[in-house]
C-alpha positions as CSV (number, residue, x, y, z in Angstrom):
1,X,23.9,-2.1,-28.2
2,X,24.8,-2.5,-24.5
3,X,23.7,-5.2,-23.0
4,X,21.3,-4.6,-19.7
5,X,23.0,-5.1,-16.4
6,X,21.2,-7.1,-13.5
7,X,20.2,-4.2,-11.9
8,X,18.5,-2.8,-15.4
9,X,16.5,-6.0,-16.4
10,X,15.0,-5.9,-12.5
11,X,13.9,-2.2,-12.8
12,X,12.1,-2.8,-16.0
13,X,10.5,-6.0,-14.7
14,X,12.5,-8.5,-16.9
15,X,13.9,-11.9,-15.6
16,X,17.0,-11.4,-14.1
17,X,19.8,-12.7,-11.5
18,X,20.3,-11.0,-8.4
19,X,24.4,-11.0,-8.4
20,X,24.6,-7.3,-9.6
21,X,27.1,-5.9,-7.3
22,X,24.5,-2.7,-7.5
23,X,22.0,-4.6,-6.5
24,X,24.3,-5.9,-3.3
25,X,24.9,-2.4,-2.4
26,X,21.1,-1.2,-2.8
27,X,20.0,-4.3,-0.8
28,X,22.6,-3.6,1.9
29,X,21.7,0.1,2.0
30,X,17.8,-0.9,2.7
31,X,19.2,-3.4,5.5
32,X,21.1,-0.5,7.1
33,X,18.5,1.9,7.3
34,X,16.0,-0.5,8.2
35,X,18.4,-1.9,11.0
36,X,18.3,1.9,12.2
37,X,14.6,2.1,12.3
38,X,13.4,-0.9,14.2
39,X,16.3,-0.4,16.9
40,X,15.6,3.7,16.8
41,X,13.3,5.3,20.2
42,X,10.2,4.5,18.4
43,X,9.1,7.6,20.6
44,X,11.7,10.2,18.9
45,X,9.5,10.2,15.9
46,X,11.6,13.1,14.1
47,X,14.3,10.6,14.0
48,X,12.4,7.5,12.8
49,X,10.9,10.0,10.1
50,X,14.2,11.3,8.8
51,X,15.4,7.7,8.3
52,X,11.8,6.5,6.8
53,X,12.1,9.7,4.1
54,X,15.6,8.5,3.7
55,X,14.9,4.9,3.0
56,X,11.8,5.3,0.9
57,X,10.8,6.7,-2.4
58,X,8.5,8.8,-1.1
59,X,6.8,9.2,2.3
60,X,3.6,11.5,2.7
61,X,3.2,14.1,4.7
62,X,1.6,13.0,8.4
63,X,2.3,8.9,7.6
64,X,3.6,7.0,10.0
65,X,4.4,3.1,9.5
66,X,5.3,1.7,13.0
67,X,8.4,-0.7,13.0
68,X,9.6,-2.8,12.6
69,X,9.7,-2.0,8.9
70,X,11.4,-4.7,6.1
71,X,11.9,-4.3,2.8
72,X,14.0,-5.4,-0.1
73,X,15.3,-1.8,-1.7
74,X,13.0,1.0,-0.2
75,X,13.4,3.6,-2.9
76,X,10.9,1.3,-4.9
77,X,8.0,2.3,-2.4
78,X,6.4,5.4,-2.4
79,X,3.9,6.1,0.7
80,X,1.5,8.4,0.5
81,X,0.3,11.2,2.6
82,X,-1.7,10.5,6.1
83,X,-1.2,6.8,5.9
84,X,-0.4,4.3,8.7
85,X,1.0,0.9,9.0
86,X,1.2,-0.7,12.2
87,X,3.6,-3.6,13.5
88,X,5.4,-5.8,10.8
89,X,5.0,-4.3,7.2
90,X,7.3,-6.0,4.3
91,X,7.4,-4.2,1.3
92,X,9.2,-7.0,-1.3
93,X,9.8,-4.1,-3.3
94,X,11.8,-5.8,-6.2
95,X,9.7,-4.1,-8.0
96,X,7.6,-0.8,-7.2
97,X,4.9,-0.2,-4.7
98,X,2.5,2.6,-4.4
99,X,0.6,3.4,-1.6
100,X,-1.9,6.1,-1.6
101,X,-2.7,8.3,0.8
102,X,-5.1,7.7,3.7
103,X,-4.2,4.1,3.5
104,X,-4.9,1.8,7.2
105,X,-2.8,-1.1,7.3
106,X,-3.1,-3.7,10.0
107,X,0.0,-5.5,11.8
108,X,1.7,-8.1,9.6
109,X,0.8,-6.9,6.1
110,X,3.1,-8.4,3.2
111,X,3.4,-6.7,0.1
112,X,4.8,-9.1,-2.2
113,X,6.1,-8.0,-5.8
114,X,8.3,-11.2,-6.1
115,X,8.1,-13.9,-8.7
116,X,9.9,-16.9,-9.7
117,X,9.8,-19.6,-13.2
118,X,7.5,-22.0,-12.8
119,X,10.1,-24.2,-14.8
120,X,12.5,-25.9,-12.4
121,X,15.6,-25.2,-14.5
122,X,15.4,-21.5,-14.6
123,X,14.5,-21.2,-11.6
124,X,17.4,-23.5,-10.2
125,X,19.7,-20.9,-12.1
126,X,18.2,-18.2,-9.8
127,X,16.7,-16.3,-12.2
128,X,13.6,-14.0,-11.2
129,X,11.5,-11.4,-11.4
130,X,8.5,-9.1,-10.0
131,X,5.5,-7.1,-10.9
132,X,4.4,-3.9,-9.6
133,X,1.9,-3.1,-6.4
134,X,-0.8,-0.3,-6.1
135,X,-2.9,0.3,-3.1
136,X,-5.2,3.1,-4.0
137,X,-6.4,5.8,-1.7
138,X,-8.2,5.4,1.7
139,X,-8.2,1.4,1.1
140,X,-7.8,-0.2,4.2
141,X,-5.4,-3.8,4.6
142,X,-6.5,-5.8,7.7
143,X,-3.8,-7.5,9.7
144,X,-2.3,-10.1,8.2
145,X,-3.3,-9.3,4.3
146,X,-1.2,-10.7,1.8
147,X,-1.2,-8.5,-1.3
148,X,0.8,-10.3,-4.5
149,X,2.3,-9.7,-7.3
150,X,1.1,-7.3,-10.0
151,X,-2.2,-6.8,-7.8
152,X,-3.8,-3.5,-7.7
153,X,-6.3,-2.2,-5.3
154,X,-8.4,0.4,-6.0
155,X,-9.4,3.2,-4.2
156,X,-12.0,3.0,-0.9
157,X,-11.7,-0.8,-1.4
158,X,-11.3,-3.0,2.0
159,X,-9.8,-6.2,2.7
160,X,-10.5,-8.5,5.5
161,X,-7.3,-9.8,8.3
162,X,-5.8,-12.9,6.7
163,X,-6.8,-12.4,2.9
164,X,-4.6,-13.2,0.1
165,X,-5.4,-10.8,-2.7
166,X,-4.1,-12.6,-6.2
167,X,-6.0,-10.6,-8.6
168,X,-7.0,-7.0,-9.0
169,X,-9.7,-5.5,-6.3
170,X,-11.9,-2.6,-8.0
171,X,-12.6,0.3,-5.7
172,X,-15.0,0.6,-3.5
173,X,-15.7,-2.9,-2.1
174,X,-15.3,-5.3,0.7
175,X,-12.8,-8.5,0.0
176,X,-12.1,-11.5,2.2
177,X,-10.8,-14.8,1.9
178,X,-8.0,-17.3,0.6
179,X,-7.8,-16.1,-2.8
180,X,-9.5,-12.7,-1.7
181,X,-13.2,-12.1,-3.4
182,X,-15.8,-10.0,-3.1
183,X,-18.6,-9.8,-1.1
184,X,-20.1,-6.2,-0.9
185,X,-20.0,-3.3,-2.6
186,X,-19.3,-0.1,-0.2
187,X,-19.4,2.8,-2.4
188,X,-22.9,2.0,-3.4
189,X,-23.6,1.6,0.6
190,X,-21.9,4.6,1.2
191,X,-23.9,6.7,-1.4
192,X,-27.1,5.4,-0.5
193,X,-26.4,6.1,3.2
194,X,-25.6,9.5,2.5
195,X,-29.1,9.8,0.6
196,X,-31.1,8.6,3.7
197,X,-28.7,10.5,7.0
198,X,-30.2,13.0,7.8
199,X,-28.3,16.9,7.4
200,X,-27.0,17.7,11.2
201,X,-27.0,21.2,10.1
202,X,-31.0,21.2,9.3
């Protein structure tokens, strides 16, 4: 049997080194582009888009994420349709980040898919890995959030400027805090204010 390169352990989330000379051209690819995006017109927005769908994975129809943009690889994040970032997204993307559509993210969010051995040897040797990111659909990042690794959001779900989010959010509620943790549930509130508005058509 073969034995994995670099680039093969990271994709399937193993511990690995970052010296594969694959790796060095993927990361200097994602530098490039995003080089071109943050010095592009940020008013010629055919051009920024061309270079976003270029970079990325995927990038929704009607999205925008305003630059500057930085991120690890790019073709490991997938952005989803009618979404928006604003100033200062990172996307770690060492491993792979999916962002719904009709996501809102405030200026400075990090997405961080990173880890590293707890054990000072390994880690010493450089070895690392990452887990996966979802943000589910409509969920809404307040400037500043700090999203980490393995974490996913679900759908509807809001986080409040500053949070760190270690652990999974469910959908449909409010988070806040350093670790992020819930404090209200908005699909319920939602529901029951849709029971009690009432019709504009009536």
């Amino acid at each position: 049997m073969t034995e994995k390169s670099m680039r093969e352990r990271m994709l399937a989330g193993e511990l690995y080194i970052a010296d594969d000379p694959q790796l060095g051209a993927d990361d200097a690819r994602a530098q490039r582009l995003t080089f071109q995006i943050n010095t592009t017109d940020p008013t010629d927005a055919a051009a920024v888009r061309a270079l976003m769908t270029e970079l990325l994975g995927g990038y929704g129809e009607g999205s925008y994420i305003r630059p500057p943009l930085r991120c690890d690889y790019g073709y490991q994040t997938t952005f989803g349709a009618r979404s928006f970032a604003n100033w200062g997204l990172v996307c770690n993307d060492v491993a792979t980040i999916t962002i719904g559509d009709d996501v809102q993210m405030g200026p400075g969010v990090q997405l961080l898919t990173s880890t590293h051995p707890l054990e000072p040897g390994p880690r010493r040797d450089k070895w690392e890995a990452a887990k996966p990111i979802v943000i589910g659909d409509n969920v809404w990042l307040g400037g500043g959030v700090i999203v980490c690794p393995g974490v996913t959001i679900g759908a509807d779900t809001v986080v409040g400027a500053g949070s760190v989010v270690v652990r999974d959010l469910p959908a449909g509620v409010l988070a806040v805090g350093n670790p992020a943790r819930i404090v209200r549930q908005l699909v319920a509130d939602r529901d029951a204010q849709d029971r009690t508005d009432p019709d504009p058509h009536e």
